[in-house]
C-alpha positions as CSV (number, residue, x, y, z in Angstrom):
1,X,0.0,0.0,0.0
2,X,1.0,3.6,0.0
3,X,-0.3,5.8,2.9
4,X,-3.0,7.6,3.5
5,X,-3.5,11.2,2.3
6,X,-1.6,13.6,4.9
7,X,-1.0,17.3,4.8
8,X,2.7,18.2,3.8
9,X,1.6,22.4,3.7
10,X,-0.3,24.9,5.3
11,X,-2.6,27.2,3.7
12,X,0.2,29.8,3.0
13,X,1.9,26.9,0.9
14,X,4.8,26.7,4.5
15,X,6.4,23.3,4.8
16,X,5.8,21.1,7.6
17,X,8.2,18.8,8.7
18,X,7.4,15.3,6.4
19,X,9.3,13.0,9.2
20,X,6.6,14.0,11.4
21,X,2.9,14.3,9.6
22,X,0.4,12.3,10.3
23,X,-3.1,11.3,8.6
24,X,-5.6,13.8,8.0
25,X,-9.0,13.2,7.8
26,X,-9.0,11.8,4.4
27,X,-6.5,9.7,4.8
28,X,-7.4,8.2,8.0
29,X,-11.1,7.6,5.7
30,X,-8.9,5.9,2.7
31,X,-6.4,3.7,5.7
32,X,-10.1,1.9,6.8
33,X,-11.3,1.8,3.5
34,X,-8.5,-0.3,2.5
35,X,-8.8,-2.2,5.4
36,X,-12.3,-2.8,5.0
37,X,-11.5,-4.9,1.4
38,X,-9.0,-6.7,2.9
39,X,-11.7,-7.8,5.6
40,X,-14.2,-8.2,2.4
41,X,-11.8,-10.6,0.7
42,X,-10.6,-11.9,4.0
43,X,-7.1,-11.6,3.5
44,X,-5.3,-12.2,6.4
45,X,-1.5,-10.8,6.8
46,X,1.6,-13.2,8.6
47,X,3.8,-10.2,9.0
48,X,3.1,-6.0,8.4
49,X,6.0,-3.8,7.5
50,X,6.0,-0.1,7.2
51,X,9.0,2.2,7.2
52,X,9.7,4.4,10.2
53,X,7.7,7.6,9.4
54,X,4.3,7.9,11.4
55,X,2.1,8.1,7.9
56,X,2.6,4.7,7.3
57,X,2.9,3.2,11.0
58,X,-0.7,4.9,11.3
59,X,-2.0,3.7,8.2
60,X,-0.9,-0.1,9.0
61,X,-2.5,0.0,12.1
62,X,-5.8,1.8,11.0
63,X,-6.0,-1.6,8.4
64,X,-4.9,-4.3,11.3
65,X,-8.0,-2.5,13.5
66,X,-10.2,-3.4,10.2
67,X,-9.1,-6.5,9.8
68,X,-9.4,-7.6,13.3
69,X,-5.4,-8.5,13.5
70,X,-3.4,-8.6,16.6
71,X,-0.1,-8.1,14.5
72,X,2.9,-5.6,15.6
73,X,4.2,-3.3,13.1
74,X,7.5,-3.7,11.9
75,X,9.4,-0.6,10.9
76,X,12.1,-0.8,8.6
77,X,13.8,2.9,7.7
78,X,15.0,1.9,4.3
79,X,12.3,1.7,3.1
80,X,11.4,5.4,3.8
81,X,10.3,7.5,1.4
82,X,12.8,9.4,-1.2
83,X,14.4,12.1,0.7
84,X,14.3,15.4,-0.7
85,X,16.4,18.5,-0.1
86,X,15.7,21.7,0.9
87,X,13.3,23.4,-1.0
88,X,14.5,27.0,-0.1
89,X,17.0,26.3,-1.8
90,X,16.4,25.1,-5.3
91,X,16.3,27.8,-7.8
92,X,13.1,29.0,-8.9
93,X,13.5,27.7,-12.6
94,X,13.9,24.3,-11.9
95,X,11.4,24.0,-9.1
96,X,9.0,22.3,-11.2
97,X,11.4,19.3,-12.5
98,X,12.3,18.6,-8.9
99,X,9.0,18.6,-7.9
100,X,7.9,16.0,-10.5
101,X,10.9,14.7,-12.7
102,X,11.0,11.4,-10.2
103,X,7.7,10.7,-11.3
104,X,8.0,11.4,-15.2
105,X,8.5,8.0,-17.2
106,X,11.3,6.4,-17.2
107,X,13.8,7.9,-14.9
108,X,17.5,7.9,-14.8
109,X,19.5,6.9,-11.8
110,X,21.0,10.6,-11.2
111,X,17.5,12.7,-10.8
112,X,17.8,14.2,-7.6
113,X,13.9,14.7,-5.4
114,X,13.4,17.9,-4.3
115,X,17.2,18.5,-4.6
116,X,17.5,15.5,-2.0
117,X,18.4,11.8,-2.5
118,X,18.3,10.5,-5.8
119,X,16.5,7.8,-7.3
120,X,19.6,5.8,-7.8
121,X,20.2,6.3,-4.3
122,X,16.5,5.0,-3.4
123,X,17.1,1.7,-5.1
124,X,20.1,1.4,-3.6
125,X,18.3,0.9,-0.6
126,X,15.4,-0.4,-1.3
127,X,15.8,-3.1,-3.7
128,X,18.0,-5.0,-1.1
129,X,15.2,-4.8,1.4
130,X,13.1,-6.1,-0.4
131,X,15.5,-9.4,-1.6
132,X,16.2,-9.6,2.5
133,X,12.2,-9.9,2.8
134,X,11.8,-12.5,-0.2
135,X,14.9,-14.2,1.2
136,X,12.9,-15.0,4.5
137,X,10.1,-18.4,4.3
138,X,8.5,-17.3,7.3
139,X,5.5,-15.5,5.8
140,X,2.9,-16.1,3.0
141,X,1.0,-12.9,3.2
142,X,2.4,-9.7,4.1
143,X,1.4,-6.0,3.9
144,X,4.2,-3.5,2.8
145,X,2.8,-0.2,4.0
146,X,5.3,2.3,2.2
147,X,5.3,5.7,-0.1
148,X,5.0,6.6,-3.4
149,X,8.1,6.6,-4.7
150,X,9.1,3.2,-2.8
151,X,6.1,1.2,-4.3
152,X,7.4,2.4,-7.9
153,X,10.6,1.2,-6.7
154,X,9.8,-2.3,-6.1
155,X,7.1,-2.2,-8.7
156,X,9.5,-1.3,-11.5
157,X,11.3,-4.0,-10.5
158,X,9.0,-6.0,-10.3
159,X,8.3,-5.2,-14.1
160,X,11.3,-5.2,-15.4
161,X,13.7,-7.1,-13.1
162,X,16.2,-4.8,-13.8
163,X,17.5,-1.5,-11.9
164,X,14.9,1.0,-13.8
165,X,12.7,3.2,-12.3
166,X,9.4,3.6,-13.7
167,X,8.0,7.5,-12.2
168,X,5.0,7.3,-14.0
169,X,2.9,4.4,-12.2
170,X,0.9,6.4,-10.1
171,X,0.7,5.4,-6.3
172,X,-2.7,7.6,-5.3
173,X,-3.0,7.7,-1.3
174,X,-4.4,4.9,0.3
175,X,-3.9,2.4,-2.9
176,X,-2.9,-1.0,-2.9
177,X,-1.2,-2.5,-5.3
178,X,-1.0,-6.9,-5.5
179,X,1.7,-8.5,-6.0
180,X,2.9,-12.8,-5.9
181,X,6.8,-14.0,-5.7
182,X,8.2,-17.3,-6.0
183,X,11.4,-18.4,-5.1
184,X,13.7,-17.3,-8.1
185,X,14.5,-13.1,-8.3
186,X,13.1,-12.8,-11.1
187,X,9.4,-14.5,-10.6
188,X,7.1,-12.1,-9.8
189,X,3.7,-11.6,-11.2
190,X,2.1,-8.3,-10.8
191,X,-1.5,-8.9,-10.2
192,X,-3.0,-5.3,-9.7
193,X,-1.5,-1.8,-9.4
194,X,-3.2,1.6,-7.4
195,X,-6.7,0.3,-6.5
196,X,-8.0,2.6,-3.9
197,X,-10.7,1.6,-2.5
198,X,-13.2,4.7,-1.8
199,X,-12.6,6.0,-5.2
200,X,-11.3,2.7,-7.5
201,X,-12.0,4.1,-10.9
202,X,-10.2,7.7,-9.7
203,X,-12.7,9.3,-11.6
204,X,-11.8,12.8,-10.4
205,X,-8.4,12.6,-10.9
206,X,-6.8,15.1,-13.1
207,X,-3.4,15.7,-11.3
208,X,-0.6,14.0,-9.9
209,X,0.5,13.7,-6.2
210,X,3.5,15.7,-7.0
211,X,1.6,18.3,-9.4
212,X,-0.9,19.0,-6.6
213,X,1.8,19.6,-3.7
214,X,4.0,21.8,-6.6
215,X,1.1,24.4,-6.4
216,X,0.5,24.3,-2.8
217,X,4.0,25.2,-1.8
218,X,4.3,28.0,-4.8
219,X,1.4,29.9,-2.8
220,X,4.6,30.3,-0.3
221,X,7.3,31.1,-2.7
């Protein structure tokens, strides 16, 4: 899953901190939604793993209340989300690419987020988390409660099998996305990508993530 929608600006388009936002109403909404279709479909999880920022600790737990699941949260900081710079200081002219360029087709390992980490430097950490969780038999079913630009991580890989990263598979808040391994790297099967389950068909959606939070901090600039 990603998280649930959260507030990353205030009304004059001023940063908050985004180690430390949490859910807003909408998002705590689209976190029971989504576990309200797991309930539906009765999946039932062996392990959760979120990373360490409280967006996704909050969302896992608003599922596990839905699903009725006694399961502890484990927190695993590399898979945090891409880390971007500081936006006071990227010049005004290339505000928009930093904004968006991670998430605009097929991305090259040296594009910088927000003038931050790059994405080269995301899959450096990611993708061996993820072979460290495939790597352990212990589980059948487990829900990876993450960000956007993690899930397109692993999901490009999961596509490709190689060390691409593909920005434009949108992650809406609150989606879940399917996916089966086996026991070889490359076997994975991609079953489903950004179902969200108060809005499925995202009828209203015209904008990106990143498009959306590019005009609510230029109120401030």
């Amino acid at each position: 899953m990603r998280h649930g929608s959260v507030t990353y600006f205030d009304a004059a388009g001023k940063p908050y901190l985004p180690e430390t936002v949490a859910l807003d109403e909408e998002g705590r909404a689209q976190a029971s939604a989504a576990g309200q279709s797991f309930a539906a479909a009765n999946v039932r999880f062996d392990r959760v793993i979120a990373s360490s920022l409280p967006r996704t600790v909050e969302t896992a737990r608003r599922v596990l209340a839905e699903t009725g699941q006694d399961i502890a949260v484990d927190c695993w900081p590399e898979l945090d989300e891409i880390r971007g710079g500081r936006l006071s200081r990227i010049p005004d002219a290339e505000l928009r690419n930093a904004f968006t360029g991670v998430f605009e087709g097929m991305v090259g390992a040296d594009q910088r987020f927000l003038g931050g980490e790059s994405v080269g430097e995301l899959l450096d950490r990611v993708h061996p988390a993820i072979a460290c969780l495939r790597a352990d038999p212990h589980w059948d079913t487990v829900l990876l409660v993450l960000h956007g630009g993690v899930n397109c991580a692993i999901l490009s890989l999961a596509l490709t099998g190689q060390r691409l990263f593909l920005g434009a598979l949108a992650q809406s808040a609150g989606c879940i996305n399917a996916l089966d391994v086996g026991p070889d790297h490359a076997d994975w099967v991609v079953r489903f990508v950004n179902y969200a389950p108060p809005a499925p068909l995202h009828g209203g959606a015209r904008t990106t993530t990143m498009e959306v939070l590019f005009e609510q901090y230029m109120k401030s600039r």
